[in-house]
N, C-alpha and C positions, 0 to 999 in steps of 0.2 A: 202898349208896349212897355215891356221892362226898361226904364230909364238906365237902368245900369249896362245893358246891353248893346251897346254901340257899335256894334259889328251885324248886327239885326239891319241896321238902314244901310251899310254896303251889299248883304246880302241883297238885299231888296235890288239895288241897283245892278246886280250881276243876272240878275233869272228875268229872263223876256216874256214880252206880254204873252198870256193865252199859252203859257208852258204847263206842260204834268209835271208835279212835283213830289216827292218825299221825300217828307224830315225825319229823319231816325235819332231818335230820343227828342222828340218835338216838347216836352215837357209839358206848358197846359195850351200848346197852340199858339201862343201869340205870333209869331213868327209865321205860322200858316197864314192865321187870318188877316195879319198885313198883306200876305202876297195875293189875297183872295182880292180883297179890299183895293191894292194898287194894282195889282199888274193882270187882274181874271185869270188867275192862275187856278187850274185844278189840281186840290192836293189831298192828299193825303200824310197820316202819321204814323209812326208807332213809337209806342212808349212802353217801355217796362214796368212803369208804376200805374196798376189799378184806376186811384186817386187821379191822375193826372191825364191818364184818359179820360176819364168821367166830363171833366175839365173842360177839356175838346170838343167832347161829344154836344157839352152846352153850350158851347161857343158856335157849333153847325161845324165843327170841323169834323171831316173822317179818320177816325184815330184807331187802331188794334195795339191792345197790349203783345206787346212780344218782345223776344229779347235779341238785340240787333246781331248780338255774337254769334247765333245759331239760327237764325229766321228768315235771315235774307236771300235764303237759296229756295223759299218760294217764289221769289220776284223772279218772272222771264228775264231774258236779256234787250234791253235797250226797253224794258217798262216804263222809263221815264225821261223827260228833257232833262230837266235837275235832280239830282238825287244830292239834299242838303244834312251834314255833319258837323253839326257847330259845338265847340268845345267841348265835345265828347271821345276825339278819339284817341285820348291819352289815355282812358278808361275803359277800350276794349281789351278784350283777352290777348287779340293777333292783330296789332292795328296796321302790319303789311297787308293780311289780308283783306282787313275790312275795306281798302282802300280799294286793291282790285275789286271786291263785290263792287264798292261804290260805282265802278265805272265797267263793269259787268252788265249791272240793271238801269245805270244811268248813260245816257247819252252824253254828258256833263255832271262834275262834281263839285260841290261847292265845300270847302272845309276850315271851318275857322279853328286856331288851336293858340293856346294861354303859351307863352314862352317864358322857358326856364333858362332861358340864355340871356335873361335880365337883370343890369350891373344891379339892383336892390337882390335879388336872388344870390349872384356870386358875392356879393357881398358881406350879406346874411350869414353864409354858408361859411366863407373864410374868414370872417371875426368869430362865426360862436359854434363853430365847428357842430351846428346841426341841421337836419332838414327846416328851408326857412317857412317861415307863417307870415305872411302878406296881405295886406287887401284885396289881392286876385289872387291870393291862394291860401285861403284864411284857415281850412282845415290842417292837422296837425300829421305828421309821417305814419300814425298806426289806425287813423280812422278817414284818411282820404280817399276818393274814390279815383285819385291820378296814379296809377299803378306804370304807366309807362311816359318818363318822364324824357321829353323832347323837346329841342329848341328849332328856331326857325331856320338856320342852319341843316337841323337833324334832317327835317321834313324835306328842303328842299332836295338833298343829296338823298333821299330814298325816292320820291318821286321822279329822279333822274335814274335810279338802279334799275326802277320797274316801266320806265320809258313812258310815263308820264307829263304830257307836257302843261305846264304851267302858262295857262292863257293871261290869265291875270292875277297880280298879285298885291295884298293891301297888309300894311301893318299902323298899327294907333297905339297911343300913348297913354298914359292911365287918365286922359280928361276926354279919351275919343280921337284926337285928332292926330290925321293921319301924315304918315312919315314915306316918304319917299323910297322905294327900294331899289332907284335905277343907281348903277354902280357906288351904291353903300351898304351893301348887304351885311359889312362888321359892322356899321353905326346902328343901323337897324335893328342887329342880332343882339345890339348892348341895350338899346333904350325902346326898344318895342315891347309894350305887356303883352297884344297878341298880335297874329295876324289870320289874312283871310286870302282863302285860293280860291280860284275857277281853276278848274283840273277837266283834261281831253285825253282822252286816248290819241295817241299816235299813230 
């Protein structure tokens, strides 16, 4: 597992045993074959990068290249227990939609996303009046692939627009460890790098 990804071992602990899974932008698997490994999950990927399938593919996971923006309306509906989106969906085209697909073909969604509602972010921004460059958001405003920039704040109030209910919810700190969201949702919104949902239709 990616040491830097600390949101990988909540995930794990939100997807129950013996679940069908997919990860949309799984990258090289690792995060499948945890959940193969812990929980006998059956999963599945897909990744845009070539390379990154290949990846999967030698790891024994089932990976199709494709591109989550456009692809996902071959998945039936309720195709899967989990359908997992982790720090990807600032870098969809339509990430209202992607959100409905996510809970279209999933029974459950999982979605972890990097928050730009973080006092080093507004900080950044109000001293040197440009887009910031961070340890969790190292790339620079003309070559980044976060094209839709959301805070935990953002997410939670559109998940409520599209009547999305919020089963469970995690937010961590730049060393992993996690911060409470029961009525601190502005301390959270200041000092959380990311956070992660279990998402239900209603």
């Amino acid at each position: 597992m990616n040491k830097n990804r600390h949101d990988f071992l909540i995930i794990k602990e939100m997807v129950s045993n013996n679940s069908r899974v997919l990860d949309i932008g799984c990258d090289d698997g690792s995060l499948l074959k945890m959940l193969q490994e812990s929980k006998n999950a059956n999963t599945r990927g897909i990744e845009i990068s070539p390379d990154k399938v290949n990846l999967c593919l030698a790891k024994g996971i089932s990976a199709v290249q494709g591109d989550a923006n456009q692809d996902l309306e071959m998945y039936p509906e309720d195709s899967f227990d989990f359908v997992i989106l982790s720090k990807t969906l600032q870098s969809m085209i339509e990430p209202k939609k992607m959100l409905e697909e996510l809970l279209r073909i999933g029974k459950n969604a999982i979605v972890s996303i990097p928050n730009f509602g973080h006092w080093k972010v507004r900080l950044y921004l109000s001293i040197y009046g440009r887009m910031p460059v961070t340890p969790s958001l190292p790339a620079t405003w003309y070559n980044t692939e976060n094209i839709h920039l959301c805070t935990i704040n953002d997410f939670i109030h559109l998940c409520s627009e599209l009547q999305i209910e919020i089963i469970k919810s995690v937010a961590l700190d730049k060393n992993g460890n996690l911060l409470n969201f029961a009525n601190r949702i502005r301390s959270v919104n200041l000092i959380g790098e990311q956070a992660i949902f279990l998402l239900k239709r209603k």
